[in-house]
C-alpha positions in Angstrom: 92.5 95.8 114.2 94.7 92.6 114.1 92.2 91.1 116.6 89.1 91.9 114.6 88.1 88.9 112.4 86.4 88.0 109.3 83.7 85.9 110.9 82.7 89.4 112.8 81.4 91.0 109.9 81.3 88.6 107.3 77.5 88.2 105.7 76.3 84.8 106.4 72.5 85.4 104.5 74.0 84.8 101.5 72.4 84.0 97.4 74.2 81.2 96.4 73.9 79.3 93.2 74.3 75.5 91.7 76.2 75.0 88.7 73.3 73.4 87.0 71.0 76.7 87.4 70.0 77.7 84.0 71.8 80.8 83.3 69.1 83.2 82.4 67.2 82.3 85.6 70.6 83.4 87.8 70.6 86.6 85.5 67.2 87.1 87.1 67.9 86.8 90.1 70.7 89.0 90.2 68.1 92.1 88.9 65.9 91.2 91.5 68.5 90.7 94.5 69.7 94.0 93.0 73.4 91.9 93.5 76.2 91.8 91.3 78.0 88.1 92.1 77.4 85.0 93.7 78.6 81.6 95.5 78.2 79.0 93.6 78.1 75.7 96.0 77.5 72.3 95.6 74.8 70.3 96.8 77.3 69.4 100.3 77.8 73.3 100.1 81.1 73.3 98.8 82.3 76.6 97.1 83.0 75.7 93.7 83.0 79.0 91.7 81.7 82.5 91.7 79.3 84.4 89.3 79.5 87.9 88.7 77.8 89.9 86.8 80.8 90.4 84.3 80.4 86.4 83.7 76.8 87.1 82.5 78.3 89.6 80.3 78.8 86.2 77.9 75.7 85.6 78.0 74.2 88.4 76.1 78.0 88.4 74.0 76.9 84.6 73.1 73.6 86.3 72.3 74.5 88.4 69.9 77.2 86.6 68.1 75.6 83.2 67.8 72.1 83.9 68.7 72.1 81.0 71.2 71.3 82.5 74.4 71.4 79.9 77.5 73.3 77.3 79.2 74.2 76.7 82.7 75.7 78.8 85.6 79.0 75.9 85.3 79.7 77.3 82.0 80.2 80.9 83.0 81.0 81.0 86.3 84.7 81.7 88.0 86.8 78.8 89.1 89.3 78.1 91.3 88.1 80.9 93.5 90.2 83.0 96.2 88.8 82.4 99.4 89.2 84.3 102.9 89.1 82.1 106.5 86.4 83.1 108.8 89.3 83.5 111.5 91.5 86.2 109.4 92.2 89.0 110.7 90.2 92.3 108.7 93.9 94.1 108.4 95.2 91.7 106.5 91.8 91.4 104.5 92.0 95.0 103.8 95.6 94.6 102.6 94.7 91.4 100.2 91.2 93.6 98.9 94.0 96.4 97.9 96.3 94.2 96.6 94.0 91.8 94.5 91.4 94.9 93.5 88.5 92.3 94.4 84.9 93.8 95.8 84.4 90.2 98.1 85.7 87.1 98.8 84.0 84.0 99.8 84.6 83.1 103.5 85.3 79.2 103.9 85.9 77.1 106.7 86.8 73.6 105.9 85.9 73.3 102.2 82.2 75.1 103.0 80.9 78.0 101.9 79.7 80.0 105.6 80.0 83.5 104.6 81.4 86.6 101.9 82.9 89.5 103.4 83.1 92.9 101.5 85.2 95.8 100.9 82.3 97.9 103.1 82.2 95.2 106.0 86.1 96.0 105.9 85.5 99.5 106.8 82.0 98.2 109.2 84.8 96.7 111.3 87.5 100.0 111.2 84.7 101.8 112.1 83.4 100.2 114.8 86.6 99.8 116.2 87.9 103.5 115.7 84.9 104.3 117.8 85.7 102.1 120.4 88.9 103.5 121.3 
């Protein structure tokens, strides 16, 4: 399993966000993408924070407490994120996913954003190798 690496299994066809979408419009999305966080890049595609749907949690909190609802993906979003390199190897992904209790990481090679890799592609990659022996 050593040998097996992210960049095998990671998901490359990714939704990704800027931290100027409006808020409510990333809400929608994540409904219809039936997702539950994203990448947020910059415009040179540069990870700079993650939005899950805990994050938009505020949102509706904000909502209800000051009946403002609103604002930009920047002010709810996740940052500094943990990232994975496309070149790890999945048994020590599986070890940091048990350690840190995280669903995905963002895959970045050399400050950009090329992937996320997910507890299931995890066991994707065990499988398929269990299968090959």
């Amino acid at each position: 399993m050593r040998s097996v690496k992210v960049k095998d299994y990671m998901a490359t066809q990714l939704v990704t966000f800027r931290p100027e979408t409006n808020v409510v419009e990333a809400m929608r999305v994540f409904l219809d993408q039936k997702i539950s966080g994203a990448p947020v890049v910059n415009e040179g595609g540069e990870l700079v924070g993650i939005l899950s749907e805990v994050d938009l949690m505020q949102v509706v909190i904000q909502d209800s407490y000051y009946d403002e609802s609103g604002g930009i993906v920047a002010d709810y979003m996740k940052f500094p994120v943990d990232t994975i390199d496309p070149h790890q190897d999945i048994y020590t992904l599986a070890l940091r996913f048990i350690e840190d209790g995280r669903r995905r990481f963002p895959v970045v090679d050399g400050g950009r954003l090329v992937g996320q890799v997910s507890r299931r592609d995890v066991l994707r990659a065990a499988e398929d190798f269990l299968l090959r022996r």
